[in-house]
C-alpha positions as CSV (number, residue, x, y, z in Angstrom):
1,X,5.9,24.7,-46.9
2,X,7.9,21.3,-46.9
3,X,11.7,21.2,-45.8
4,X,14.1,18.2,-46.4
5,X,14.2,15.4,-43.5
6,X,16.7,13.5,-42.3
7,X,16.6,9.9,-41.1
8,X,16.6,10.9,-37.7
9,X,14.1,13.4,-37.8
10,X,12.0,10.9,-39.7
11,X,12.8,7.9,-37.2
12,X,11.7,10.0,-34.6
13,X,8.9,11.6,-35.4
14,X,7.4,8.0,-36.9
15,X,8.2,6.2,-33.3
16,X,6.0,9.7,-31.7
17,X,3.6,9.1,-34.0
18,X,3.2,5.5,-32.7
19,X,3.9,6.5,-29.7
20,X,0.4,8.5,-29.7
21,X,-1.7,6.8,-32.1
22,X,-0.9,3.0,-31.3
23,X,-0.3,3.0,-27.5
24,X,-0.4,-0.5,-27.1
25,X,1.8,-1.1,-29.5
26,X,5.5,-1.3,-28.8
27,X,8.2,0.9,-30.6
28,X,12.2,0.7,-30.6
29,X,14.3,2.4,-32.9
30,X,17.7,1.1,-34.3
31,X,17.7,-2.2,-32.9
32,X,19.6,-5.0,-33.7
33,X,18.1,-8.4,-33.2
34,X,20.9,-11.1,-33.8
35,X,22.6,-10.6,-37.4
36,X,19.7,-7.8,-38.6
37,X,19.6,-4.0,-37.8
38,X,16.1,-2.4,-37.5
39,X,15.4,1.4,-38.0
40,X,12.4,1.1,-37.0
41,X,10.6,-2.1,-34.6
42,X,6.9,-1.9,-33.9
43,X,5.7,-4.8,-31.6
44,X,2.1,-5.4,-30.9
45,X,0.5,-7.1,-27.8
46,X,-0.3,-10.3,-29.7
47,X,3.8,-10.6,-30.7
48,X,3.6,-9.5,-34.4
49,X,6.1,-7.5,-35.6
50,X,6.2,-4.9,-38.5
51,X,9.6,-3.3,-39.8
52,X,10.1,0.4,-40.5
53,X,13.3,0.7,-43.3
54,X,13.5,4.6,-43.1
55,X,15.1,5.8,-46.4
56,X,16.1,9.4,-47.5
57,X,17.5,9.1,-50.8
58,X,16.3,6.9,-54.2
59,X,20.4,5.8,-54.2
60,X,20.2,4.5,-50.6
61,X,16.3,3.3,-51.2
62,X,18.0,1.0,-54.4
63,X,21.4,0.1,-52.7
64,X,19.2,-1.6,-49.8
65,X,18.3,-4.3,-52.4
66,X,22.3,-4.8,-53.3
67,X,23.1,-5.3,-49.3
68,X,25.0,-8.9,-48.6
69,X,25.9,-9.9,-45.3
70,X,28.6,-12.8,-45.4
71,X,27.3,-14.4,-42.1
72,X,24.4,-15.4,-43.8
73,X,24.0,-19.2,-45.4
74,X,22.1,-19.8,-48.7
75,X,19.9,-21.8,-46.4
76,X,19.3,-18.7,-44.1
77,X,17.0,-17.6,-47.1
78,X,17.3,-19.9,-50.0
79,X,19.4,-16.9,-51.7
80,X,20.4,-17.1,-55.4
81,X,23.7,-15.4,-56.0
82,X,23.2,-11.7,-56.9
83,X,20.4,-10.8,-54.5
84,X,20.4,-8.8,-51.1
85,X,20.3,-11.5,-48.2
86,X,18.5,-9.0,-46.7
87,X,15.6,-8.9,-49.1
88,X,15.2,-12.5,-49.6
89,X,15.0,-13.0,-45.3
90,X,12.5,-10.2,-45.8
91,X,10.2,-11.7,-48.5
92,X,10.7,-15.2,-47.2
93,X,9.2,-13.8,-44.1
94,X,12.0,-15.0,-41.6
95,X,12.2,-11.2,-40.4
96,X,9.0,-9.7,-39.5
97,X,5.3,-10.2,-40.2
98,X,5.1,-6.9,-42.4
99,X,8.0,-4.6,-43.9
100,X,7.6,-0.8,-44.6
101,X,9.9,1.9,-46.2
102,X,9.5,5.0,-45.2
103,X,10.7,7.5,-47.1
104,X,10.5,11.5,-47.7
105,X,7.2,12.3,-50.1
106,X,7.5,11.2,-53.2
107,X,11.0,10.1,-53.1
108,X,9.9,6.7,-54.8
109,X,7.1,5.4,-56.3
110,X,4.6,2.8,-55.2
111,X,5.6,0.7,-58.5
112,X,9.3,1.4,-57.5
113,X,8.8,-0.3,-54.2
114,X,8.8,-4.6,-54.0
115,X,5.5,-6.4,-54.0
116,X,6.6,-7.6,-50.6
117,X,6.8,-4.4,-48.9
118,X,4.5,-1.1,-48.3
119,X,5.1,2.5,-48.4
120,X,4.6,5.3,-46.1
121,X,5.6,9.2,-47.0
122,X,7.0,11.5,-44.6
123,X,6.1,14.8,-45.0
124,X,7.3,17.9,-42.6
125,X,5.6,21.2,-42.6
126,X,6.7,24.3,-41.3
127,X,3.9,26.3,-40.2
128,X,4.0,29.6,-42.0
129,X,5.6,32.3,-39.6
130,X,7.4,30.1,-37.4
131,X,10.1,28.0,-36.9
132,X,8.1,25.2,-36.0
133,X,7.2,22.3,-37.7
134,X,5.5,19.0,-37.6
135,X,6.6,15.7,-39.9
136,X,3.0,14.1,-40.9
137,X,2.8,10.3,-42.5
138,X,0.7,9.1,-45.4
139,X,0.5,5.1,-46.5
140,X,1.0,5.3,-50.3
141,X,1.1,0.9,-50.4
142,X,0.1,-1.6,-47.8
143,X,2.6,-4.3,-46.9
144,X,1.0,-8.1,-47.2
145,X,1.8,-10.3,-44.2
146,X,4.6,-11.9,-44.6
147,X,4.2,-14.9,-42.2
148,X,2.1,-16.1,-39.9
149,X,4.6,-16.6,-36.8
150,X,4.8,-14.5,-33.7
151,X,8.4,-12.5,-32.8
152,X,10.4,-15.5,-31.6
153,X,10.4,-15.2,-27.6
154,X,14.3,-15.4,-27.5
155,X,14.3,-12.2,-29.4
156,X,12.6,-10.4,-27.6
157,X,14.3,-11.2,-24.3
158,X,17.1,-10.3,-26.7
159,X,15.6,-7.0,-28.1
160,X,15.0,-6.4,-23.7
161,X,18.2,-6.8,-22.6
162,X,19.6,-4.7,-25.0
163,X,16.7,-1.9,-24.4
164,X,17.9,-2.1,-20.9
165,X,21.3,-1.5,-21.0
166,X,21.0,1.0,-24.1
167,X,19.1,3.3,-21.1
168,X,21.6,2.5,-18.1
169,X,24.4,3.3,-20.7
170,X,22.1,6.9,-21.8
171,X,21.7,7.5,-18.0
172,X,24.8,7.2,-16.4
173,X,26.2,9.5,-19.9
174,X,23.4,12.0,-18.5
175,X,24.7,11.8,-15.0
176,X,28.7,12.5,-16.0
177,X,27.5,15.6,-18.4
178,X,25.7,16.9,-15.5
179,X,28.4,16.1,-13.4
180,X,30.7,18.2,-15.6
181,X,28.1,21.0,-15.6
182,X,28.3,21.2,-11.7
């Protein structure tokens, strides 16, 4: 029986998933690296990069091709007026090497979705009887590379540092709610 998924629960159960099945690889979720927000980062050993753009409605899906971001110049991405900044740095490959959505099953269509970017369905089952389920993935579209160039090494001395104090900040928040427990 399927159920409705949220972002998180799809976030999370995609970074498990590579987690498990694509060890070497690296995962981080919600990331920002300089003016750009990730939901989802994948990192192999060889420094390419593929985005994850987890989506959980076809309003939010088509709004992420209206998104500006005034920090941006036109020659950030060559934009013309009255497309997404975002998209353009996508397509023009000045992001990542590849570019997914991820979205509930069947929310959108692989003709829906730009020639620049694959699809992956998420798709949660509740085994029948119990309260337990399991969120299962499914490439609909493969994404075409992008560009040829590695993940900058600035960034990810960037995408580090921020990693590392993201978990000081979660541990020391652990160690004042157990503090307040004792």
């Amino acid at each position: 029986m399927a159920v409705s998924l949220s972002a998180k629960a799809i976030t999370d159960a995609f970074c498990n998933y590579i987690l498990r099945e694509e060890r070497r690889n690296k995962v981080f979720p919600n990331v920002y690296l300089g003016r750009w927000e990730c939901d989802i980062l994948k990192l192999t050993p060889s420094d390419y990069s593929t985005e994850y753009e987890v989506k959980t409605s076809r309003v939010d899906f088509f709004n992420d091709f209206k998104k500006e971001v005034s920090n941006y110049s036109r020659e950030d991405c060559g934009k013309v007026v009255g497309t997404s900044v975002k998209h353009e740095q996508i397509k023009s490959g000045k992001r990542t090497n590849y570019f997914y959505f991820v979205v509930p099953d069947g929310l959108v269509t692989a003709e829906e979705c730009p020639e620049y970017a694959g699809l992956i369905y998420a798709k949660q089952y509740r085994l029948f009887g119990s309260e337990d389920s399991r969120i299962y993935f499914s490439m609909i579209k493969s994404a075409p590379r992008l560009t040829k160039e590695k993940f900058a090494k600035e960034s990810l001395m960037d995408l580090y540092n921020k990693i590392y104090y993201r978990f000081h900040t979660l541990r020391m928040d652990k160690m004042k709610k157990d503090e307040s427990i004792n």
